[in-house]
mmCIF file of the N, C-alpha and C atoms, coordinates in Angstrom:
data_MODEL
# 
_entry.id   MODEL 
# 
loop_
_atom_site.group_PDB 
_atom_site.id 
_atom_site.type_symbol 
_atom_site.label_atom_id 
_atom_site.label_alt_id 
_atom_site.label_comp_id 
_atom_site.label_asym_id 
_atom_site.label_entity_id 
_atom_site.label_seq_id 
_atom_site.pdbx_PDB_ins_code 
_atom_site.Cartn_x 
_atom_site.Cartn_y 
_atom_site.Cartn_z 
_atom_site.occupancy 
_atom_site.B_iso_or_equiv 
_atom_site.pdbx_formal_charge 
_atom_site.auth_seq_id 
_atom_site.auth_comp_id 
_atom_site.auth_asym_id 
_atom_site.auth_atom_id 
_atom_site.pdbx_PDB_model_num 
ATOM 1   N N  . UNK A 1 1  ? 0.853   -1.183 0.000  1.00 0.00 ? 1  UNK A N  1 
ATOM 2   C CA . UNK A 1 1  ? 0.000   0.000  0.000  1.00 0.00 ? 1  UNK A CA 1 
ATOM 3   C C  . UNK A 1 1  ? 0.898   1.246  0.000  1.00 0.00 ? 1  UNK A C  1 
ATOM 4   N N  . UNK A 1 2  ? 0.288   2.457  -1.005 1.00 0.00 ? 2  UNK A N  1 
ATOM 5   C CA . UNK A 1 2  ? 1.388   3.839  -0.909 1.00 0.00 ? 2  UNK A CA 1 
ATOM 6   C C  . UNK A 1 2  ? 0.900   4.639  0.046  1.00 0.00 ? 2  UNK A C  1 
ATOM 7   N N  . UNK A 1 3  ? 2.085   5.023  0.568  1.00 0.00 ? 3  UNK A N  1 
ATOM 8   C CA . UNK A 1 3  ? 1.344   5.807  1.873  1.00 0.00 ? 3  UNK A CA 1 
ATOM 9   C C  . UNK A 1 3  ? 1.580   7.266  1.166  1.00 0.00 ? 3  UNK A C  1 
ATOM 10  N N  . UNK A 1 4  ? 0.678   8.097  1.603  1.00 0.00 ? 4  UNK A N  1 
ATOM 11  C CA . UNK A 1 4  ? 1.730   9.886  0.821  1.00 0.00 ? 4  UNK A CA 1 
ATOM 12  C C  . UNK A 1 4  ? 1.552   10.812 2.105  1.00 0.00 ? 4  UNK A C  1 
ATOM 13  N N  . UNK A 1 5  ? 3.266   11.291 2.286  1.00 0.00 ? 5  UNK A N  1 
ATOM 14  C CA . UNK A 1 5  ? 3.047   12.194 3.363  1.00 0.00 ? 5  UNK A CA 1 
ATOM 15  C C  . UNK A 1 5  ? 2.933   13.538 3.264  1.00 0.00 ? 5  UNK A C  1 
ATOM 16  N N  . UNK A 1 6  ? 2.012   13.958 3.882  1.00 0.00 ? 6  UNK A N  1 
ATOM 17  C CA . UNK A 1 6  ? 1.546   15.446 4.232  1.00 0.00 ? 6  UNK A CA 1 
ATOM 18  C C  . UNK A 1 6  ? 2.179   16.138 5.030  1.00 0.00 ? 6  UNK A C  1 
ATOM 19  N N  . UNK A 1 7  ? 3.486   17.092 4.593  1.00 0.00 ? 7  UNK A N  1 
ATOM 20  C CA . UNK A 1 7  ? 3.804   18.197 5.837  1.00 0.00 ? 7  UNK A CA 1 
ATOM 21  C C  . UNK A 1 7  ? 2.859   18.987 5.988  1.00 0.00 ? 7  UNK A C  1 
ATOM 22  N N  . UNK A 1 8  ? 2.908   19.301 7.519  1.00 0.00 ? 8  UNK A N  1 
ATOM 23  C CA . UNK A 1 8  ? 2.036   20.725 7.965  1.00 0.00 ? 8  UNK A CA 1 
ATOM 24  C C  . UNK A 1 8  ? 2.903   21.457 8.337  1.00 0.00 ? 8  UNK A C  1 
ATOM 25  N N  . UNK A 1 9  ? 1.925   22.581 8.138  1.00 0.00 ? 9  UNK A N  1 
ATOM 26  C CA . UNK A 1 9  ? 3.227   23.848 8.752  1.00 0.00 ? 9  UNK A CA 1 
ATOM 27  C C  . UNK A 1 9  ? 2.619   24.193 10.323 1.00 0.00 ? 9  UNK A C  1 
ATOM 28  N N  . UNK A 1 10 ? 2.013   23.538 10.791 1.00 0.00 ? 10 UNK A N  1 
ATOM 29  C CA . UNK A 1 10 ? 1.769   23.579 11.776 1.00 0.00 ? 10 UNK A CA 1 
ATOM 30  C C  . UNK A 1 10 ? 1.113   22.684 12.593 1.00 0.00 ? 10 UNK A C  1 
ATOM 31  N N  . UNK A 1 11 ? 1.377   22.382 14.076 1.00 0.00 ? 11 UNK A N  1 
ATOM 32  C CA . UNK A 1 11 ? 0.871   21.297 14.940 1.00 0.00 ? 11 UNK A CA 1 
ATOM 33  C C  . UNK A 1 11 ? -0.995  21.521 14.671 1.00 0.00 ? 11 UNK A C  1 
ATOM 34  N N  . UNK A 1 12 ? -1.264  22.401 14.889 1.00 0.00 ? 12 UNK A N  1 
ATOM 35  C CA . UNK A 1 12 ? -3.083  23.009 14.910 1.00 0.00 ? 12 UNK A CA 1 
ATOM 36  C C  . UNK A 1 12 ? -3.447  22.322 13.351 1.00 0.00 ? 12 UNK A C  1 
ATOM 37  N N  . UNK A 1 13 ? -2.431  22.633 11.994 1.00 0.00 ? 13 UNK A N  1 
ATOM 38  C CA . UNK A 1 13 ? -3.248  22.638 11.063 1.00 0.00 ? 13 UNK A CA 1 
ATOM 39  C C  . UNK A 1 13 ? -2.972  20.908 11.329 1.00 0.00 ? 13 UNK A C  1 
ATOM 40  N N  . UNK A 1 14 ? -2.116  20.324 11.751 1.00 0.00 ? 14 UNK A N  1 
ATOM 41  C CA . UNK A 1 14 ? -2.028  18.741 11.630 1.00 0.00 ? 14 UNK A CA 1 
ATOM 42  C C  . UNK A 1 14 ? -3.100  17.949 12.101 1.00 0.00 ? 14 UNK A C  1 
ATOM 43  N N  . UNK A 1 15 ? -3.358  18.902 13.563 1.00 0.00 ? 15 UNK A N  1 
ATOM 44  C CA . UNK A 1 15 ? -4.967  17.858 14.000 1.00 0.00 ? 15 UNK A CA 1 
ATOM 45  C C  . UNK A 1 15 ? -5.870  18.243 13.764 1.00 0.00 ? 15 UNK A C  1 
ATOM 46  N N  . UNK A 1 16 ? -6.054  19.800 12.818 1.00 0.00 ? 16 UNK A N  1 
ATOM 47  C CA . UNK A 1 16 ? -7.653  19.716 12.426 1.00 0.00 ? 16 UNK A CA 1 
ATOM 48  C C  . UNK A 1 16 ? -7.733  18.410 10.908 1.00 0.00 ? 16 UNK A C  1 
ATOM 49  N N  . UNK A 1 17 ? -6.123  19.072 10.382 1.00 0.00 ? 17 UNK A N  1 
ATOM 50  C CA . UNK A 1 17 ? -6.519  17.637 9.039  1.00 0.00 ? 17 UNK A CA 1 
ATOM 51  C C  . UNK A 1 17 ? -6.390  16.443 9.236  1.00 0.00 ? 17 UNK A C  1 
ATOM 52  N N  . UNK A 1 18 ? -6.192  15.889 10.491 1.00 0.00 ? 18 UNK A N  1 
ATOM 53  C CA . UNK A 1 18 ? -6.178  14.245 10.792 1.00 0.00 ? 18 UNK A CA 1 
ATOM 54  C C  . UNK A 1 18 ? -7.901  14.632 11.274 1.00 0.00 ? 18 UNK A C  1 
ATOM 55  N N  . UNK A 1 19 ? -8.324  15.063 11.508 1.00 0.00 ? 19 UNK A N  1 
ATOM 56  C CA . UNK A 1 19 ? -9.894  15.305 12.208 1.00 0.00 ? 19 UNK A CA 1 
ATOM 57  C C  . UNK A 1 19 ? -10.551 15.392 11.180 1.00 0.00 ? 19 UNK A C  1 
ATOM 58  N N  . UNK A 1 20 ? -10.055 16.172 10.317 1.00 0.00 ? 20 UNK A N  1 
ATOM 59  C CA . UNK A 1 20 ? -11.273 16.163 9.217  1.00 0.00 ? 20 UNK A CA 1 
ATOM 60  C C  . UNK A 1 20 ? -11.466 14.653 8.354  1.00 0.00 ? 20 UNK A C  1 
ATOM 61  N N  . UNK A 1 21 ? -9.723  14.347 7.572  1.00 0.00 ? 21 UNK A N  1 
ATOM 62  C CA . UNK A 1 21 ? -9.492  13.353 6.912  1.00 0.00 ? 21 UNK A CA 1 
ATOM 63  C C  . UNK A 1 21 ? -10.295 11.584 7.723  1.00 0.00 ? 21 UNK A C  1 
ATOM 64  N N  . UNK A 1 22 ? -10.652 11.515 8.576  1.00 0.00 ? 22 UNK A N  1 
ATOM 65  C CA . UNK A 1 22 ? -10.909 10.805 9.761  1.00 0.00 ? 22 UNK A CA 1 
ATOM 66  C C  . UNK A 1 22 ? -12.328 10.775 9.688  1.00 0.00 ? 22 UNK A C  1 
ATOM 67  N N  . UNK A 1 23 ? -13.191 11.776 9.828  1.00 0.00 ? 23 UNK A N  1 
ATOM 68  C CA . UNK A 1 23 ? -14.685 12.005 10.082 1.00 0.00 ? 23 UNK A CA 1 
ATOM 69  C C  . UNK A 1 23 ? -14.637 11.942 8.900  1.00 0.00 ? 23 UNK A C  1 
ATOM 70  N N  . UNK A 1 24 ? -14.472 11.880 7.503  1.00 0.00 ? 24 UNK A N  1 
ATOM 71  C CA . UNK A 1 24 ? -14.665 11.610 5.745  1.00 0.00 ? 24 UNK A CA 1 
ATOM 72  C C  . UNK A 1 24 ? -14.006 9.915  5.485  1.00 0.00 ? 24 UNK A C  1 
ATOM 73  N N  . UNK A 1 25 ? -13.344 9.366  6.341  1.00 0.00 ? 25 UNK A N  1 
ATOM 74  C CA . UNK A 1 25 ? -13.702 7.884  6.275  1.00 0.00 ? 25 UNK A CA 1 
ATOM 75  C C  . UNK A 1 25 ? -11.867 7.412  5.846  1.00 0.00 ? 25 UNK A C  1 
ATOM 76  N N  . UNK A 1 26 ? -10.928 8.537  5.665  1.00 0.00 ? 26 UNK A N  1 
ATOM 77  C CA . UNK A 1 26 ? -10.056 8.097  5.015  1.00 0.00 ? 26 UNK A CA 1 
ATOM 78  C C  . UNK A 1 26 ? -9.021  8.175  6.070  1.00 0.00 ? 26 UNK A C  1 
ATOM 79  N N  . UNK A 1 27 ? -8.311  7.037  5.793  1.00 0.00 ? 27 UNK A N  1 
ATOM 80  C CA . UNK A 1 27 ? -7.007  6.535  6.983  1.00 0.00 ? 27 UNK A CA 1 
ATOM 81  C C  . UNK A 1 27 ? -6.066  7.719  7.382  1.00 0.00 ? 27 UNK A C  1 
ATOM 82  N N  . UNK A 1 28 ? -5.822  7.956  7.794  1.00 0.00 ? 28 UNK A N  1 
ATOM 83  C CA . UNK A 1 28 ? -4.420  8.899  8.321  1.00 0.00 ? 28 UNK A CA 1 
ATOM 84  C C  . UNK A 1 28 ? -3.651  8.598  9.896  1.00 0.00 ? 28 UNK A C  1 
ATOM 85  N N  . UNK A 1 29 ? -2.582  9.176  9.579  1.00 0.00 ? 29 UNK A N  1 
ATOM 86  C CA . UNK A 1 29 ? -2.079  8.950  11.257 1.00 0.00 ? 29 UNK A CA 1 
ATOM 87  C C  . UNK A 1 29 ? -0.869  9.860  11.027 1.00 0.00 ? 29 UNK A C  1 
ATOM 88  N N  . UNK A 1 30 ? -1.964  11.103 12.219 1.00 0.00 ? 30 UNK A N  1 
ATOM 89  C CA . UNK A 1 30 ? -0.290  12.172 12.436 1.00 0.00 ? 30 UNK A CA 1 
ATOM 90  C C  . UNK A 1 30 ? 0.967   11.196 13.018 1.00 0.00 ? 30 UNK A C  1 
ATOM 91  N N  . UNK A 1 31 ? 2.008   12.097 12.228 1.00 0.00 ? 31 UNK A N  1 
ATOM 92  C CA . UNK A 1 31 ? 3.029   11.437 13.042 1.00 0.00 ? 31 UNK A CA 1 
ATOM 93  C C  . UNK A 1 31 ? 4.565   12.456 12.810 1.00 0.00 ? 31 UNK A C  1 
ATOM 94  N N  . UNK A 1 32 ? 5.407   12.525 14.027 1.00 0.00 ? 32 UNK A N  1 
ATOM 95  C CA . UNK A 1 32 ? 6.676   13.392 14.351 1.00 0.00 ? 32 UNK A CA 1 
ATOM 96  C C  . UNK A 1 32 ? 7.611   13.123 12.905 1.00 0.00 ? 32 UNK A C  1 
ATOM 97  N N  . UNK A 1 33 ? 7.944   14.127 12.715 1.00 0.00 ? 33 UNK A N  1 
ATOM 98  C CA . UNK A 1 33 ? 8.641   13.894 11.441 1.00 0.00 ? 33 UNK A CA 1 
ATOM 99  C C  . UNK A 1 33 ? 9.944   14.475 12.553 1.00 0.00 ? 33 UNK A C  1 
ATOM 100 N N  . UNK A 1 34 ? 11.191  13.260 11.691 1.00 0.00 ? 34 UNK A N  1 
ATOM 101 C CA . UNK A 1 34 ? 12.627  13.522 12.482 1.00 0.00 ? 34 UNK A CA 1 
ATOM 102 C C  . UNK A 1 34 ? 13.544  14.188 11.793 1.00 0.00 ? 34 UNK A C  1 
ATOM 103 N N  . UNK A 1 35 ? 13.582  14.411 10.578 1.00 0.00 ? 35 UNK A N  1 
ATOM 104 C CA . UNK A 1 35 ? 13.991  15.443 9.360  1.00 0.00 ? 35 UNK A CA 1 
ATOM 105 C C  . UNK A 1 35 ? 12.942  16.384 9.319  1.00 0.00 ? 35 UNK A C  1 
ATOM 106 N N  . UNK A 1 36 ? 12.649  17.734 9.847  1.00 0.00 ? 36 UNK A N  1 
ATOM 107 C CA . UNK A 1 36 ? 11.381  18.555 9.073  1.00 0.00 ? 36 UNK A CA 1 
ATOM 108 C C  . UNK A 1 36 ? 12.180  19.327 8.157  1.00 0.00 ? 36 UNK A C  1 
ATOM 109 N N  . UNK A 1 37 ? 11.283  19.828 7.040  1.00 0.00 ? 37 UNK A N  1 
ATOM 110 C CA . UNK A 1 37 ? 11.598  20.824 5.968  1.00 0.00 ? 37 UNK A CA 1 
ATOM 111 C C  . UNK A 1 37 ? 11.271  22.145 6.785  1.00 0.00 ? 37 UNK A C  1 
ATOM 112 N N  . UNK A 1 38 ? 12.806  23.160 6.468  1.00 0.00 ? 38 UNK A N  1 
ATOM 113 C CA . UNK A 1 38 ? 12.343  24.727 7.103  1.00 0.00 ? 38 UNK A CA 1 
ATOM 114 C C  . UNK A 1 38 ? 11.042  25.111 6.769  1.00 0.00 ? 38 UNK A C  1 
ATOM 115 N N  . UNK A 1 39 ? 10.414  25.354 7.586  1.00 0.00 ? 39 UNK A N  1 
ATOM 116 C CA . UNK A 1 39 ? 8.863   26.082 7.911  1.00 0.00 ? 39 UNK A CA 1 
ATOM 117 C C  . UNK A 1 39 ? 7.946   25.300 7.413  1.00 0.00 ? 39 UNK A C  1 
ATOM 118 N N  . UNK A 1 40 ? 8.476   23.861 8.411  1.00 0.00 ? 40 UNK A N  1 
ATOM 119 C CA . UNK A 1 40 ? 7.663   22.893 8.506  1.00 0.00 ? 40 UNK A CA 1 
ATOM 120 C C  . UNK A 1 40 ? 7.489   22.833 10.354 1.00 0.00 ? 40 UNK A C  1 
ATOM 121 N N  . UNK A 1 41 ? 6.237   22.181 11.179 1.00 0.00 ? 41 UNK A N  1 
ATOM 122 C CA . UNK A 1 41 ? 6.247   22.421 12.539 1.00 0.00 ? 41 UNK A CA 1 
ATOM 123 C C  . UNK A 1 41 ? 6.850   21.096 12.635 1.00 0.00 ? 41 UNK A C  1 
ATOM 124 N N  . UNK A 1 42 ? 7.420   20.529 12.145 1.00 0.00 ? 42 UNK A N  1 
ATOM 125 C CA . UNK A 1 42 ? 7.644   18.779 12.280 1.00 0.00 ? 42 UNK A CA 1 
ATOM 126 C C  . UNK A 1 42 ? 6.567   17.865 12.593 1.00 0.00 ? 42 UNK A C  1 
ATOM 127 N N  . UNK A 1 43 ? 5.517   18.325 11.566 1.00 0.00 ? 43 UNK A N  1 
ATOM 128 C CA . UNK A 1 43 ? 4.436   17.123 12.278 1.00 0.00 ? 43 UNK A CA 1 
ATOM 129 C C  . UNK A 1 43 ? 3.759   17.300 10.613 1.00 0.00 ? 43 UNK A C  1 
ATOM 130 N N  . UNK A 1 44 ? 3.425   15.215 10.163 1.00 0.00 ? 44 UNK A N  1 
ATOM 131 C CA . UNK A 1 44 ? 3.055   15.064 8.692  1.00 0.00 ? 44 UNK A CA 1 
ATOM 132 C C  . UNK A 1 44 ? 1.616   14.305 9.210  1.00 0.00 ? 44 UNK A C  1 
ATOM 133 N N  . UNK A 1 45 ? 0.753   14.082 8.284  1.00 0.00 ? 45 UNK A N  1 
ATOM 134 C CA . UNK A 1 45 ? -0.001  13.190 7.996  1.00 0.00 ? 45 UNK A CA 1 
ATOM 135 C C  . UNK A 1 45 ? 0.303   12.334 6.941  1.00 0.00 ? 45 UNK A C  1 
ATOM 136 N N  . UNK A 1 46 ? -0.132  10.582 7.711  1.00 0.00 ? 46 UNK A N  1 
ATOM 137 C CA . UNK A 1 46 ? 0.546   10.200 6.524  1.00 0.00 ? 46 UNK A CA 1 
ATOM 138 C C  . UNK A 1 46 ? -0.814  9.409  5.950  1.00 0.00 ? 46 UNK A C  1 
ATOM 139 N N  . UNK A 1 47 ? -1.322  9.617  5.121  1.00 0.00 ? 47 UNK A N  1 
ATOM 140 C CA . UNK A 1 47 ? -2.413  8.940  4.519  1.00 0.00 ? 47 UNK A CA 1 
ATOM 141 C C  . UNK A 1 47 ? -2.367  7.753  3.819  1.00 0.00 ? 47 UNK A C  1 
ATOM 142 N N  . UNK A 1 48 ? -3.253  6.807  4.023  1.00 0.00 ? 48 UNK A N  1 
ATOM 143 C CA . UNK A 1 48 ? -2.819  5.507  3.543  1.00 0.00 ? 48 UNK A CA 1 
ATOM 144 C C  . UNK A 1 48 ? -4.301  5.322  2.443  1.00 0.00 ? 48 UNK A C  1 
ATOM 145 N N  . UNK A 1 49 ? -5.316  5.573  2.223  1.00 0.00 ? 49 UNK A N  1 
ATOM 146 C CA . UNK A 1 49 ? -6.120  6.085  1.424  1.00 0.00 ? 49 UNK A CA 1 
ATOM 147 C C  . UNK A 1 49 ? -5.997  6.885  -0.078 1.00 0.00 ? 49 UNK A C  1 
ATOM 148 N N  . UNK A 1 50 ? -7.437  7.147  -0.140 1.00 0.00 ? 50 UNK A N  1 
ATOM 149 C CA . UNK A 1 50 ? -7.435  8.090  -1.614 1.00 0.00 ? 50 UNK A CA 1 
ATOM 150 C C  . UNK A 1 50 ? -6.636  9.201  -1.096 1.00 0.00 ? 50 UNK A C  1 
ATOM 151 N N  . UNK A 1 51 ? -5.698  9.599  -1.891 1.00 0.00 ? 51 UNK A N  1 
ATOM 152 C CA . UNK A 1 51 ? -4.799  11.007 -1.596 1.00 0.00 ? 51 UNK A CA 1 
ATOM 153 C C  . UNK A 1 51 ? -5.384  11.994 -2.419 1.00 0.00 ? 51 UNK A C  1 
ATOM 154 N N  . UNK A 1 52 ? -5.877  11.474 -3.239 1.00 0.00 ? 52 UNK A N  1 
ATOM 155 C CA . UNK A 1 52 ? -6.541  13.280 -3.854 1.00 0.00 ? 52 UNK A CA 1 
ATOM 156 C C  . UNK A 1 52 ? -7.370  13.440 -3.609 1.00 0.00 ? 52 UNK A C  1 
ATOM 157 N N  . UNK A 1 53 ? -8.514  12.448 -2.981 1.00 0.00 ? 53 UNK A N  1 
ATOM 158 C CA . UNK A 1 53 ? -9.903  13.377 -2.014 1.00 0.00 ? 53 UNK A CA 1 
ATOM 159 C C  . UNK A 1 53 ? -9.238  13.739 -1.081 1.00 0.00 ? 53 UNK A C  1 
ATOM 160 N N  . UNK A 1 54 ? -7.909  13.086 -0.070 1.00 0.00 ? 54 UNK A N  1 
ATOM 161 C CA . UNK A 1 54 ? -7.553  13.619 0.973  1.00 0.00 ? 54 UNK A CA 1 
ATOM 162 C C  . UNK A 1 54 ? -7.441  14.996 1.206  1.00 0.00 ? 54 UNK A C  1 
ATOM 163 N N  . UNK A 1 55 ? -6.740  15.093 -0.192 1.00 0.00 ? 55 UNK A N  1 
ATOM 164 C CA . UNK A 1 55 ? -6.133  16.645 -0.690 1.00 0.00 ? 55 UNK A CA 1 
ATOM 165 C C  . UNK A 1 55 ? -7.481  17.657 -1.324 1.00 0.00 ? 55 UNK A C  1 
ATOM 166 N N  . UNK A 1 56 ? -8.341  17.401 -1.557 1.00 0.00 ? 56 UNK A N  1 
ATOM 167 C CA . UNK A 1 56 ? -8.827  18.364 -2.015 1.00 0.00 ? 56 UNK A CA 1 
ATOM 168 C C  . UNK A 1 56 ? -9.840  18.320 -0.724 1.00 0.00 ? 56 UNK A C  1 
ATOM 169 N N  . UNK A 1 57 ? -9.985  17.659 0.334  1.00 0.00 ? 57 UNK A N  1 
ATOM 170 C CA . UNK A 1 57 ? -10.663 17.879 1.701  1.00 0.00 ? 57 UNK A CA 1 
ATOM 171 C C  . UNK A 1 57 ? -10.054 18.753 2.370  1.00 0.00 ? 57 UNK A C  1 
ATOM 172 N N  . UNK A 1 58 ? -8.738  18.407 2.118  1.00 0.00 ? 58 UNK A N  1 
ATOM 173 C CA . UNK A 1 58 ? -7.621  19.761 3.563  1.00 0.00 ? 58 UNK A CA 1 
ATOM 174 C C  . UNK A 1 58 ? -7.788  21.163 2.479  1.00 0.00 ? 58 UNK A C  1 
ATOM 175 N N  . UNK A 1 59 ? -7.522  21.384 1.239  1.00 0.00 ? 59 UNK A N  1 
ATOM 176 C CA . UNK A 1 59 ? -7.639  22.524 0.582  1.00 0.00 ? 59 UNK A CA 1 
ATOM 177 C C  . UNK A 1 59 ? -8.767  23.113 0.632  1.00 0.00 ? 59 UNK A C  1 
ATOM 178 N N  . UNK A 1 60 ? -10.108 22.506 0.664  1.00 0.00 ? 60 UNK A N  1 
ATOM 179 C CA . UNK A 1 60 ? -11.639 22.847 0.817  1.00 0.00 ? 60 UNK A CA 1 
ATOM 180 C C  . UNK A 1 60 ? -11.850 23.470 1.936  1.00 0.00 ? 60 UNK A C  1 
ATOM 181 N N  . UNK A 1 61 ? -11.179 22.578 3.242  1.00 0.00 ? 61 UNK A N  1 
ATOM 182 C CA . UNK A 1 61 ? -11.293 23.470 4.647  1.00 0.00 ? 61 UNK A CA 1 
ATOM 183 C C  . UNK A 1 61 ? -10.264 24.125 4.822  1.00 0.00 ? 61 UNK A C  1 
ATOM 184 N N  . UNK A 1 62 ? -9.241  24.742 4.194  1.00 0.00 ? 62 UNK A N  1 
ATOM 185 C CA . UNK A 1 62 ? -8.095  25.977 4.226  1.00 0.00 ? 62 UNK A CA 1 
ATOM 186 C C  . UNK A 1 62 ? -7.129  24.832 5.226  1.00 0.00 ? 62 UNK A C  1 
ATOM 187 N N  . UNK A 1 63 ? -6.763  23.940 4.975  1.00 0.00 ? 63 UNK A N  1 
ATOM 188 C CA . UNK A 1 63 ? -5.947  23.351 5.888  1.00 0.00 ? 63 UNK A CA 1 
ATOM 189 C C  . UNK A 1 63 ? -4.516  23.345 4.814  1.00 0.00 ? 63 UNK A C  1 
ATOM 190 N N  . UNK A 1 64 ? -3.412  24.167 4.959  1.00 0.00 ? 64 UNK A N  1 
ATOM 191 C CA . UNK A 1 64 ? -2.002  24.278 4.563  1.00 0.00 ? 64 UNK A CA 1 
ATOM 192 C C  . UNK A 1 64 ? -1.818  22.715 4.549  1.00 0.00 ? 64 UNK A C  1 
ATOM 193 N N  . UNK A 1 65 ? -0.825  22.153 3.663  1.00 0.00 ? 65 UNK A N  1 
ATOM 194 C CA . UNK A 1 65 ? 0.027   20.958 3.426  1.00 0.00 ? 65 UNK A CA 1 
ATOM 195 C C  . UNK A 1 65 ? 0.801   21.280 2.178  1.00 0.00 ? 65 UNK A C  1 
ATOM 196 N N  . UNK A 1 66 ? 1.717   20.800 2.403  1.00 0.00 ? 66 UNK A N  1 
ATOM 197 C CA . UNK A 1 66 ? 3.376   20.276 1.082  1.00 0.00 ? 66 UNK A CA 1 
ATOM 198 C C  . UNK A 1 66 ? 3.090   18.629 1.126  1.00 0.00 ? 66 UNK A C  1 
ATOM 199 N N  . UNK A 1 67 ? 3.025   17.861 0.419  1.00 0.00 ? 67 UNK A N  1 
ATOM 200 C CA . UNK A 1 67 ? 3.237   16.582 0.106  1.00 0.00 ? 67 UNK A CA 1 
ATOM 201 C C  . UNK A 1 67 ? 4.617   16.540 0.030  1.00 0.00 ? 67 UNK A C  1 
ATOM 202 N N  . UNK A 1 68 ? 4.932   15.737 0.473  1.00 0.00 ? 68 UNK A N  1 
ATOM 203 C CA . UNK A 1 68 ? 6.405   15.934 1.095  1.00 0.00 ? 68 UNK A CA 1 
ATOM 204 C C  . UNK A 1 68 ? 7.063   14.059 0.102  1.00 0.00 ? 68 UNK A C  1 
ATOM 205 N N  . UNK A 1 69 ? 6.680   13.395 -0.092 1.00 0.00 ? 69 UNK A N  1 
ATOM 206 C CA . UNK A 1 69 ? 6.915   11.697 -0.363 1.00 0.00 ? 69 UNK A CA 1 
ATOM 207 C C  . UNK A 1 69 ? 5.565   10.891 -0.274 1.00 0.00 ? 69 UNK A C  1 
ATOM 208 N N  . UNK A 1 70 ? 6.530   9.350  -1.022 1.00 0.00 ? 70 UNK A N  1 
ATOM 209 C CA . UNK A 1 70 ? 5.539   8.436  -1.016 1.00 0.00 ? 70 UNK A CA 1 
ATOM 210 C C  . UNK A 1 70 ? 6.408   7.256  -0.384 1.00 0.00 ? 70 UNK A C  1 
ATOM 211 N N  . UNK A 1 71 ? 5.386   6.717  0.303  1.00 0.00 ? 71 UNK A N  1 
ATOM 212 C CA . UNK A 1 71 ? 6.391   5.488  1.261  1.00 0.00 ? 71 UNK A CA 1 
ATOM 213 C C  . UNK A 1 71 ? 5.664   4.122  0.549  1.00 0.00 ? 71 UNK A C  1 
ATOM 214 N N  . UNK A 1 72 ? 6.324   2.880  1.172  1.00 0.00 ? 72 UNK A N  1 
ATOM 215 C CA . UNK A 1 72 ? 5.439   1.569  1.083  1.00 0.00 ? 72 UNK A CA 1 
ATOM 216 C C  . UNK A 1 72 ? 4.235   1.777  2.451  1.00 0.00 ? 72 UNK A C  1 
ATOM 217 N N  . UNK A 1 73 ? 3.783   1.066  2.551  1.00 0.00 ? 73 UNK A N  1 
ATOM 218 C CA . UNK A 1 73 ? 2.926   0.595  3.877  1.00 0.00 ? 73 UNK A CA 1 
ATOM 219 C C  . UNK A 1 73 ? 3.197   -0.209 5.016  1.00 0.00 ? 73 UNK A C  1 
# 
């Protein structure tokens, strides 16, 4: 399974978009990023789901993200 990770630029925007992505049915799990990108808060979502409803759910509710990679599962 591809996982795709979501930087946030912030801890707040990370748990409203694990909250939203979550109550719309699709997998996620914040998690500490140990490399962050400058004017990143070090915290990604990593979605294991549809990534482009993911993405056009966090953009719909003004929730900031960089797609940062794609992992295995």
């Amino acid at each position: 399974m591809t996982v795709i990770i979501m930087e946030m630029p912030s801890y707040t925007f990370a748990v409203k978009g694990e909250k939203l992505l979550k109550a719309k049915g699709i997998s996620c799990e914040l998690k500490r990023n140990i490399n962050a990108s400058p004017g990143s808060c070090g915290y990604s979502l990593h979605v294991r789901s549809d990534s482009v409803r993911a993405a056009e759910i966090l953009k719909k509710n003004a929730v900031p993200f960089t797609v940062k990679g794609k992992g295995g599962g």
